[in-house]
C-alpha positions as CSV (number, residue, x, y, z in Angstrom):
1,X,-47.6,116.7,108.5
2,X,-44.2,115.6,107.4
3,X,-43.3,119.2,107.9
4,X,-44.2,119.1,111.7
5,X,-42.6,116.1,112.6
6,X,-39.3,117.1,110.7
7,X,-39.5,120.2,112.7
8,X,-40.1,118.6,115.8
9,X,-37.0,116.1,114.5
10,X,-34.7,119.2,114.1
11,X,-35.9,120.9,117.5
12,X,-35.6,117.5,119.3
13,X,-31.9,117.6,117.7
14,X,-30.8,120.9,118.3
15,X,-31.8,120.4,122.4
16,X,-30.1,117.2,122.4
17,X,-27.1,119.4,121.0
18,X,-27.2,121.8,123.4
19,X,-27.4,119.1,126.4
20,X,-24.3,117.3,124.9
21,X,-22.4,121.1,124.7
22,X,-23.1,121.9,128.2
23,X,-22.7,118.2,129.2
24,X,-19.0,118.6,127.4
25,X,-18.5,122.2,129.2
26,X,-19.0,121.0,132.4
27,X,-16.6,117.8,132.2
28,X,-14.1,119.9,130.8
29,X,-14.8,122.3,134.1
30,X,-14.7,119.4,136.1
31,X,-11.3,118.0,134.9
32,X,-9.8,121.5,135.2
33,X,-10.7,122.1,138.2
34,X,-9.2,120.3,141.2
35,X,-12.1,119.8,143.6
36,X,-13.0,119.4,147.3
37,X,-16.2,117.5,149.0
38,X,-17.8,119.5,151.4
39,X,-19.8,116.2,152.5
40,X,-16.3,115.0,153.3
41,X,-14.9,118.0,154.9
42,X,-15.7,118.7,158.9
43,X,-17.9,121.4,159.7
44,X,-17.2,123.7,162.5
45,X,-19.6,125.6,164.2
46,X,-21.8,123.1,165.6
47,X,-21.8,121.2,168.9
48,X,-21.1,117.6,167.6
49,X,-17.6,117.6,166.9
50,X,-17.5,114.4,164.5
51,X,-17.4,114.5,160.6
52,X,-21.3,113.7,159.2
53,X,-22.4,114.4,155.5
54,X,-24.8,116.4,156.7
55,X,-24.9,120.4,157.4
56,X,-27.0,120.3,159.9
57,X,-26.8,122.2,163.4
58,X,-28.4,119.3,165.3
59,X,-27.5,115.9,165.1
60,X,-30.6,113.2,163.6
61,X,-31.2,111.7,167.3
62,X,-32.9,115.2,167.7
63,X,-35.1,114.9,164.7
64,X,-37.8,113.0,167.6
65,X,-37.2,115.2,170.5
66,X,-37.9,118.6,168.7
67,X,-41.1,120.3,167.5
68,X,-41.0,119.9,163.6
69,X,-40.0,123.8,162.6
70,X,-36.8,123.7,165.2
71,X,-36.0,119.9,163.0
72,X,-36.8,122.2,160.2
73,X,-35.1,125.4,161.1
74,X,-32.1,123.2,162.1
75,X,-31.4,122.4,158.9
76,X,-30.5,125.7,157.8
77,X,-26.7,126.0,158.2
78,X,-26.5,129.0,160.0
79,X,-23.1,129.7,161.9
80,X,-22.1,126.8,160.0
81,X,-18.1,127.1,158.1
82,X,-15.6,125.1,156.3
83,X,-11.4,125.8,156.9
84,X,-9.3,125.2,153.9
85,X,-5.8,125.9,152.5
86,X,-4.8,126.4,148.8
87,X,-2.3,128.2,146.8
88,X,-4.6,129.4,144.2
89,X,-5.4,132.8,143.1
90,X,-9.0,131.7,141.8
91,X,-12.1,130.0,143.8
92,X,-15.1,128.4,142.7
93,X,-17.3,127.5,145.1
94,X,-20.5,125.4,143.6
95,X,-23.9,124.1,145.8
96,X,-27.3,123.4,145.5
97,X,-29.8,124.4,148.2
98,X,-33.2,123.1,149.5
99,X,-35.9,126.2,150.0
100,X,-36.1,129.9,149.5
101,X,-33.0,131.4,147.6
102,X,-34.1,135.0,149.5
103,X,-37.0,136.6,151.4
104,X,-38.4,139.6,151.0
105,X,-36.9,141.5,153.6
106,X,-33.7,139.5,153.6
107,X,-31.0,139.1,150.4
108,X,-30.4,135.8,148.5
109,X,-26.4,136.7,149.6
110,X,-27.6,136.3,153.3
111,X,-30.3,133.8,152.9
112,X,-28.5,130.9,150.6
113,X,-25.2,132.9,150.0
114,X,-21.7,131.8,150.9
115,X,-19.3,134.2,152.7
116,X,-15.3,133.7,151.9
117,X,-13.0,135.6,154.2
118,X,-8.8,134.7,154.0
119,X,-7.0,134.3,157.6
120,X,-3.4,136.0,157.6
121,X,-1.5,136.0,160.6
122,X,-5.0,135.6,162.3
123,X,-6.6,138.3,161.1
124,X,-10.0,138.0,159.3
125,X,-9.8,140.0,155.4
126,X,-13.3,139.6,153.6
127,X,-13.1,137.9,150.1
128,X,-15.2,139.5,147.5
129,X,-16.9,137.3,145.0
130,X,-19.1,136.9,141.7
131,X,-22.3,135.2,142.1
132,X,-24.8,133.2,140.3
133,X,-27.9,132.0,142.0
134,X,-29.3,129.7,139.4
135,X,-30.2,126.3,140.5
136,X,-26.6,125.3,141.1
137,X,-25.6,128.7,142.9
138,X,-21.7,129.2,142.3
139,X,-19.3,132.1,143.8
140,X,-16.4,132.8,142.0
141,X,-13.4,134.6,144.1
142,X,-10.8,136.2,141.2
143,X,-7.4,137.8,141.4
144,X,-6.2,136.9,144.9
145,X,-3.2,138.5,146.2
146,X,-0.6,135.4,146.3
147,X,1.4,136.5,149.5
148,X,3.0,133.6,150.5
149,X,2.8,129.3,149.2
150,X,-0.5,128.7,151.1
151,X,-3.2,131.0,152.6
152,X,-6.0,129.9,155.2
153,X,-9.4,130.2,154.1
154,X,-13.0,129.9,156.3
155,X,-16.5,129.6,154.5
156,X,-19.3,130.3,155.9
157,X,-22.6,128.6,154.7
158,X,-26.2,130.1,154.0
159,X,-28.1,131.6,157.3
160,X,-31.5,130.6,155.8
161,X,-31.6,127.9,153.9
162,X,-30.5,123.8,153.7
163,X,-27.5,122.8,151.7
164,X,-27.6,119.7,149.5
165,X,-23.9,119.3,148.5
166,X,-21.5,122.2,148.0
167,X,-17.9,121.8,146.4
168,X,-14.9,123.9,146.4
169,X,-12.6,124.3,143.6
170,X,-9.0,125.5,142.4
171,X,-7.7,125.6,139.4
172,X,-6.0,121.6,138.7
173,X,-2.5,123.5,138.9
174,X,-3.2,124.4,142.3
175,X,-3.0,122.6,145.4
176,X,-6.3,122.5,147.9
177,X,-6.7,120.8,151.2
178,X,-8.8,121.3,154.4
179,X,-7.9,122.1,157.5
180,X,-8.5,121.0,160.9
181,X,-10.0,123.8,164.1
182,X,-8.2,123.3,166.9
183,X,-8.0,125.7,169.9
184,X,-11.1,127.4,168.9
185,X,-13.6,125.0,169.1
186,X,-12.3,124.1,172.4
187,X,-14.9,125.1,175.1
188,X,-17.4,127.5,172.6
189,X,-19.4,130.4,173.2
190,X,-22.6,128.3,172.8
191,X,-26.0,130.5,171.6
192,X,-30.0,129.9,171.8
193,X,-32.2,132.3,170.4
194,X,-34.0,133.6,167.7
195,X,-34.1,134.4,164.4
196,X,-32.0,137.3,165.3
197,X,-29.3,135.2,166.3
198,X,-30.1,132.6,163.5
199,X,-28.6,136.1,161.7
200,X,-31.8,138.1,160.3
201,X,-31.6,139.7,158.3
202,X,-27.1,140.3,157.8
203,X,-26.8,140.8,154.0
204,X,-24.4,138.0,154.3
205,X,-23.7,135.4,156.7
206,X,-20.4,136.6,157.9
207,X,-21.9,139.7,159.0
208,X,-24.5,137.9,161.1
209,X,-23.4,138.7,164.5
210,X,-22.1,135.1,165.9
211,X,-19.9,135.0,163.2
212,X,-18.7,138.5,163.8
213,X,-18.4,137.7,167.6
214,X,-16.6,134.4,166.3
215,X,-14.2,136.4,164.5
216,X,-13.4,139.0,167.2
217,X,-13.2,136.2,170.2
218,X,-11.3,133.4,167.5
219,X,-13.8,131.5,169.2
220,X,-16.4,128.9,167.9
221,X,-19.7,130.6,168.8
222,X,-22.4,127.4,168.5
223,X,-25.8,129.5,166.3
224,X,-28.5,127.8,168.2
225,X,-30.7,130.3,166.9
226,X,-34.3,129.3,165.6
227,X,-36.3,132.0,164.0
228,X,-39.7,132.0,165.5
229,X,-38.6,129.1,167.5
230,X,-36.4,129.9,170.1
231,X,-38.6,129.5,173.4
232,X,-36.4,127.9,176.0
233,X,-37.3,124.3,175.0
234,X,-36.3,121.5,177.8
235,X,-35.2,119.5,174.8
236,X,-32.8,122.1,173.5
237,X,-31.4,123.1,176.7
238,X,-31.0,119.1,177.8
239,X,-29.2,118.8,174.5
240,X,-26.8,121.8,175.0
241,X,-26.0,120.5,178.6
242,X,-24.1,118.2,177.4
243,X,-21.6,119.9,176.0
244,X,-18.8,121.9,177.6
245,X,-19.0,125.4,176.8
246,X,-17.3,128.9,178.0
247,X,-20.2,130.6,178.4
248,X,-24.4,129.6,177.3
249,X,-26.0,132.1,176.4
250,X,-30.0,132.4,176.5
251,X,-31.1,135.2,174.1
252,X,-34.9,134.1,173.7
253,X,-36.5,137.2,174.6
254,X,-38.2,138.4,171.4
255,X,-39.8,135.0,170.6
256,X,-42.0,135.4,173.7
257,X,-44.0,137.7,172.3
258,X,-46.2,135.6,170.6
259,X,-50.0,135.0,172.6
260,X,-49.9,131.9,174.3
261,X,-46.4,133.2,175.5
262,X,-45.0,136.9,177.6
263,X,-43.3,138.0,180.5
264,X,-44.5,135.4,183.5
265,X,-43.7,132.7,181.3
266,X,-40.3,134.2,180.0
267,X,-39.2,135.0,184.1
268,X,-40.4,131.0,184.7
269,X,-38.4,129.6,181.3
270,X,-35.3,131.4,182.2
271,X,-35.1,129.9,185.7
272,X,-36.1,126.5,184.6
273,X,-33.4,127.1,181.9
274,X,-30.7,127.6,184.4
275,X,-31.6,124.8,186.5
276,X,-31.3,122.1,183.2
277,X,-28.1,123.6,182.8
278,X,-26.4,123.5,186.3
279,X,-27.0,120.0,186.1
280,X,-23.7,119.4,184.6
281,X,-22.3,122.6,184.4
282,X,-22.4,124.1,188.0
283,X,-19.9,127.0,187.5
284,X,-20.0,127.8,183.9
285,X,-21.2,131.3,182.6
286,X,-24.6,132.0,181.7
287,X,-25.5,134.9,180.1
288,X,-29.2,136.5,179.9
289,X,-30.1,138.6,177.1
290,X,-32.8,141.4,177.0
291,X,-35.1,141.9,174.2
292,X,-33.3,144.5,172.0
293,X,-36.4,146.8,171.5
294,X,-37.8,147.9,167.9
295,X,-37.2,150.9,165.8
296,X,-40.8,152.0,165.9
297,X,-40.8,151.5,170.1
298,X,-41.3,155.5,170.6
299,X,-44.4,155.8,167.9
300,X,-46.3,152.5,169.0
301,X,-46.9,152.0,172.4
302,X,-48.0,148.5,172.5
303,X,-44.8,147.6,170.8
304,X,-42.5,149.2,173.3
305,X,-44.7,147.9,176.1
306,X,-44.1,144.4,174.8
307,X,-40.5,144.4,175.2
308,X,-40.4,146.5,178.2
309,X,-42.6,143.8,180.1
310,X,-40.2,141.4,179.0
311,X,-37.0,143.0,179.9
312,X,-38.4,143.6,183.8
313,X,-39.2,139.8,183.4
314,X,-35.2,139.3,182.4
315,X,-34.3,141.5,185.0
316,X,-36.8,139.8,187.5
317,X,-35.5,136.3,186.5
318,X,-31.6,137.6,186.8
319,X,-32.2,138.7,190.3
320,X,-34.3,136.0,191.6
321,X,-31.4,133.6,190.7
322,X,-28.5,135.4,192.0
323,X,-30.5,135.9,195.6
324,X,-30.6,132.3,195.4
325,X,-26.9,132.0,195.1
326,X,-25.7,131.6,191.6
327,X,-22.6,134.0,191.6
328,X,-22.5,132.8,187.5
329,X,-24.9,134.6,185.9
330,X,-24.5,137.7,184.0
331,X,-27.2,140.2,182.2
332,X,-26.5,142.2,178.8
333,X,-29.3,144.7,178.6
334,X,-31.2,146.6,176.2
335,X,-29.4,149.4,176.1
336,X,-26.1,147.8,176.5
337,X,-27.3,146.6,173.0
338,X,-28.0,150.3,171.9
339,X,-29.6,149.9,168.9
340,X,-31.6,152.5,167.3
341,X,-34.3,153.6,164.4
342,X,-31.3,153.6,161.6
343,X,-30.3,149.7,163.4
344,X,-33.6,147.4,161.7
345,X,-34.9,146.3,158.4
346,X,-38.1,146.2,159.0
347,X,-38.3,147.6,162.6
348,X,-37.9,144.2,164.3
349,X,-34.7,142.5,162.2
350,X,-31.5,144.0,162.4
351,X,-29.7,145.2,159.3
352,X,-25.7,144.7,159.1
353,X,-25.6,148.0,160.8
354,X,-27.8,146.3,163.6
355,X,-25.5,143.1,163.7
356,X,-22.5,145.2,164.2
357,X,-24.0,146.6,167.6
358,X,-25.3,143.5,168.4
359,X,-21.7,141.8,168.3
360,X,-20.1,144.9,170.2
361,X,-22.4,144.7,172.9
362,X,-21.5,140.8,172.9
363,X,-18.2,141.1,172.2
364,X,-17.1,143.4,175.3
365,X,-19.7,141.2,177.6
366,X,-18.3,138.3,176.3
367,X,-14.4,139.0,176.7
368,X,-15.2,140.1,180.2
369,X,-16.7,137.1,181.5
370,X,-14.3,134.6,179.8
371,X,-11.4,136.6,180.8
372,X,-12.4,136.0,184.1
């Protein structure tokens, strides 16, 4: 007996030991390390333009006038970046989420992963980083080119999943600071739709296609994008009114395929949608989007005959509402989209090579209409 409990003695010591160690590591971490607060910093990429520790796309007055999965969904910070500035040739980026770390048709680096890229001279250069997706996931960016005294930096947060808190680190000889959007979050590009848009299933969130679009416009494009979710909800669309934007876009179509929903109520939501919006925004660009097909359209017919319905529906909806006089509206198509059988994951998601079309088609569209 005396034998157990000393062994149970020396176990209980040797965990206490290795607490203290890691206790000891991290301090020292800590205190070399020169740290920022995300739940301090602002977040761009989101309507509400006012600093809030929270990551969330929608603001809490929402939380009562949504269905519970778009609250839920909402929280996922999807589109979602931080701006920074440092001189430091190493990054440590440290958070703890709430959910899923991955799914299985979608990688923990695009579900709960962060996404560094550098700005020089305004142009985007991806950052490439060493992971860990234990329960504090940490991304560590090595070896940085040290071209001048201070580079810009954007982050962009998990697609698919809620952040908790999330710090950003430089070595304590280094110098860290945030920065503050200006021009482009002026008048955004502002997005409701699907999971699609959400960004399933990019391997990482900068290659979800908003934030490519983002990147190619250096505009703040808004994700509004609810996987499952996005139906054309009067709450939503009330909400988004009441921002300023360069162009809404409604990109809902392959959430109406579900059985309560399909093309007469798609051609009704879309015209409802347009009349919530011309409320307060009489002139302002509204873009339809057509359901982008799936890759096994040709093989099953009752897949290709969903979208189809819904795309005459688009179409239907597009013309009804320009015979009635709005001279605003525009229409990006299916096969302006142009993706094909090499362009899914799993025949309704798009894969990175998918998101690239996606933002192409968007990103010629897109120019077009706010050029003008």
């Amino acid at each position: 007996m005396n034998i157990i409990k000393h062994k149970h003695s020396c176990l209980r010591g040797i965990a206490f030991a290795v607490f203290l160690s890691s206790f000891i590591i991290n301090a020292q971490e800590a205190k070399a390390y020169r740290w920022l607060d995300a739940k301090k910093m602002n977040v761009y990429g989101r309507l509400v333009d006012k600093e809030r520790e929270d990551f969330n796309r929608l603001p809490a007055s929402m939380e009562t006038e949504v269905r519970e999965p778009v609250w839920r969904l909402s929280q996922h910070a999807a589109g979602l970046y931080l701006k920074f500035e440092t001189d430091a040739q190493q990054i440590l980026v440290n958070y703890k989420v709430k959910g899923a770390k991955s799914m299985n048709h979608m990688p923990a680096t695009g579900v709960s992963g962060v996404d560094l890229y550098a700005v020089d001279d305004g142009k985007f250069k991806w950052v490439r980083g060493h992971y860990n997706f234990q329960d504090t996931i940490s991304f560590t960016y090595s070896d940085l080119d040290k071209i001048r005294k201070q580079r810009e930096f954007c982050l962009y947060l998990p697609l698919y999943t809620k952040i908790e808190w999330l710090k950003i680190g430089v070595p304590h000889a280094n110098t860290i600071k945030e920065l503050r959007e200006t021009r482009r979050e002026k008048n955004p590009v502002v997005v409701y739709g699907t999971s699609i848009a959400q960004g399933a299933c990019a391997s990482r969130p900068g290659m979800a296609w908003t934030s490519i679009v983002s990147r190619k416009l250096n505009k703040t494009v808004v994700n509004l994008g609810f996987s499952g979710n996005g139906l054309l909800e009067k709450p939503l669309l009330e909400y988004m009114r009441n921002f300023d934007a360069s162009v809404f876009v409604l990109d809902c179509m392959p959430n109406f395929t579900k059985d309560d929903l399909g093309p007469v109520q798609a051609e009704e939501r879309l015209v409802e949608a347009v009349g919530i919006l011309r409320q307060k925004h009489s002139k302002t660009p509204i873009l339809f989007v057509e359901h982008g097909g799936y890759s096994d359209g040709d093989i099953q017919y009752n897949r290709k005959r969903m979208f189809t319905r819904l795309n005459v529906a688009v179409k239907k909806a597009y013309q009804r509402l320009k015979e009635e006089g709005d001279q605003n509206l525009y229409l990006l198509t299916k096969e302006d989209i142009g993706l094909g059988i090499d362009s899914f994951v799993d025949g309704t998601h798009p894969n990175d090579y998918g998101m690239i079309q996606y933002a192409e088609a968007y990103n010629h569209i897109l120019s077009e209409i706010i050029k003008n």
